[in-house]
C-alpha positions in Angstrom: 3.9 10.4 -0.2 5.5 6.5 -1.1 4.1 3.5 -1.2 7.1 1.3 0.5 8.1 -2.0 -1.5 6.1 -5.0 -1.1 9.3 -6.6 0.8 9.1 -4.5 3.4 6.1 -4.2 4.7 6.3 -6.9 7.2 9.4 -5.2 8.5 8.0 -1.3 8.8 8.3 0.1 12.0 4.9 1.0 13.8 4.9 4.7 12.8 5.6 3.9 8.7 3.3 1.3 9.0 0.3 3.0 10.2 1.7 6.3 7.9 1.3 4.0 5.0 -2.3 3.3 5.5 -3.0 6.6 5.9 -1.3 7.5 2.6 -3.2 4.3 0.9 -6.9 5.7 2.2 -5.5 9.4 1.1 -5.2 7.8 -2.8 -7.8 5.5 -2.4 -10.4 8.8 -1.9 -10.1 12.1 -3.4 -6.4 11.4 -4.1 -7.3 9.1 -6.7 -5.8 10.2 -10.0 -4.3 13.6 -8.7 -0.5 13.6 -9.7 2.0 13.2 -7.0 6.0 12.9 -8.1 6.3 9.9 -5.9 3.4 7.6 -6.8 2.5 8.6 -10.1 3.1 5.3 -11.7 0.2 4.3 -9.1 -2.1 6.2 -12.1 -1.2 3.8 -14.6 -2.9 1.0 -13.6 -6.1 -0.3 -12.3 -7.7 1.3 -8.5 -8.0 -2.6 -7.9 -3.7 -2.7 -7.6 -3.6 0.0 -4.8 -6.9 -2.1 -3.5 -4.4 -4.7 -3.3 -1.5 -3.4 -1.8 -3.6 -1.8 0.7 -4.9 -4.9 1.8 -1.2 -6.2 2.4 -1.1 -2.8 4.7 -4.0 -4.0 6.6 -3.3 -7.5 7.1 0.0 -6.7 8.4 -2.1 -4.0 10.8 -4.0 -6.9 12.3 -0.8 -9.5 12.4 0.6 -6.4 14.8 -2.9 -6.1 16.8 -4.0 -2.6 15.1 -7.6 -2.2 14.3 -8.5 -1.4 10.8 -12.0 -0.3 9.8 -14.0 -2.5 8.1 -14.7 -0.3 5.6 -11.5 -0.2 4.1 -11.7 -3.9 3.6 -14.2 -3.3 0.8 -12.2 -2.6 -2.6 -15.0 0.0 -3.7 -15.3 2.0 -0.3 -13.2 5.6 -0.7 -13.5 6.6 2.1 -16.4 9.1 3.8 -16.3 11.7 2.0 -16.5 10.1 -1.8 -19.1 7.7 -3.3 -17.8 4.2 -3.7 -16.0 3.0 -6.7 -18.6 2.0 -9.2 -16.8 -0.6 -11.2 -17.1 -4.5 -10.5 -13.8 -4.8 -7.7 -14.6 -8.5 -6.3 -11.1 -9.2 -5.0 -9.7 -12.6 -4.3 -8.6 -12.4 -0.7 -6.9 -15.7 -0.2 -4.9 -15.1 -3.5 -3.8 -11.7 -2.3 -2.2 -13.1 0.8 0.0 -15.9 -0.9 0.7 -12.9 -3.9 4.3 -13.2 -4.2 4.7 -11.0 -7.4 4.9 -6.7 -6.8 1.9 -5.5 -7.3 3.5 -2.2 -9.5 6.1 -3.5 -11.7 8.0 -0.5 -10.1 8.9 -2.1 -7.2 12.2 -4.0 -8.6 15.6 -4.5 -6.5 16.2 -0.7 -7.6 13.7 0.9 -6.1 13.8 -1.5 -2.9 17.1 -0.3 -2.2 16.2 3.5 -2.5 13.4 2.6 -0.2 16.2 1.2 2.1 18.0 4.7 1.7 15.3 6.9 2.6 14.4 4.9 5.6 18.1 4.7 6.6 18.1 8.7 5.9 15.2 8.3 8.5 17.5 6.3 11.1 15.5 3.1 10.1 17.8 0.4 9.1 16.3 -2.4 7.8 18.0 -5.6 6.9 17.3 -7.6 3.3 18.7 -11.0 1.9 18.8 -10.0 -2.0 
């Protein structure tokens, strides 16, 4: 499981873009706080961050024509088989879509060019001004 940098989710192809969603509604619901090596720094912060980078997943969905559930467009809603998150989640929608900064401090030049790798490993090459 990874989430992909911020910078390139505009520029996955189809199959690790709809892969990622799939992995953000996997942590959203019962994978919420189970340790994974890849995206345990996800743990550290507050549900509303994955919230938000899953909402950059969607909206980049709908840009490309994919239907997303409704559902997953509420920040509390984990999914069908867990109750919703209980804490107060308004999210600002507009703000999220002109949100320039990563969302996990993670995501620096470093680990945007091991993302690069691993989809080049994967015969993806994907081409970034830095």
């Amino acid at each position: 499981m990874r989430l992909w940098h911020e910078e390139l989710i505009s520029k996955l192809p189809r199959q690790q873009l709809l892969g990622q969603h799939r992995e953000c509604a996997a942590l959203r619901g019962n994978g919420w706080g189970k340790p994974h090596a890849t995206v345990d720094y996800v743990f550290k912060y507050s549900y509303k961050r994955l919230f938000h980078y899953h909402y950059l997943i969607m909206l980049e969905m709908q840009k490309r024509g994919y239907k997303v559930s409704e559902e997953w467009l509420n920040p509390n809603y984990r999914g069908k088989k867990c109750e919703m998150m209980s804490e107060d989640l308004k999210f600002n929608f507009v703000l999220a879509e002109k949100n320039k900064i990563n969302i996990y401090p993670e995501h620096d030049d470093n680990y945007l060019q091991e993302c690069l790798e691993n989809l080049k490993e994967k015969g993806i090459i994907i081409k970034i001004d830095f």
